[in-house]
C-alpha angles and dihedrals in degrees: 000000000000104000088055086048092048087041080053090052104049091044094048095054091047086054095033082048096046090048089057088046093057093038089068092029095254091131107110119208112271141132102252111051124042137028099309112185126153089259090051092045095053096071143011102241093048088059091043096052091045098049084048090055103041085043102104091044077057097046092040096050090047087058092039083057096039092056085057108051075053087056101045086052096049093042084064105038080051101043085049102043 
């Protein structure tokens, strides 16, 4: 269990880290991290809006991930006590 819980954590922390980026408009443009649509991919200032928009989702659901991959450590620690 603790190799899902450390796979949680790392991917909690890319989507938690890409929702702060975007929350001070650090996200760069690109075609793996943010809300890429084909109106947010045709200019700068669209995927940047966007991003900026859809940021505290991104932040929330890296939290939300990271208080799981807690909780799956501590479920096991616990069980085998």
């Amino acid at each position: 269990m603790i190799v899902p819980a450390l796979v949680l954590t790392v991917v909690a922390l890319v989507v938690g880290g890409a929702g702060v980026l975007a929350l001070f408009h650090r996200l760069p443009r690109n075609r793996v991290l943010g809300v890429r649509t084909v109106w947010t991919m045709s200019t700068v200032d669209a995927f940047r809006r966007a991003n900026r928009a859809a940021a505290p989702a991104f932040v929330a659901a890296g939290a939300v991930g990271l208080a799981g991959a807690v909780a799956g450590v501590l479920a096991v620690t616990t069980a085998a006590g």
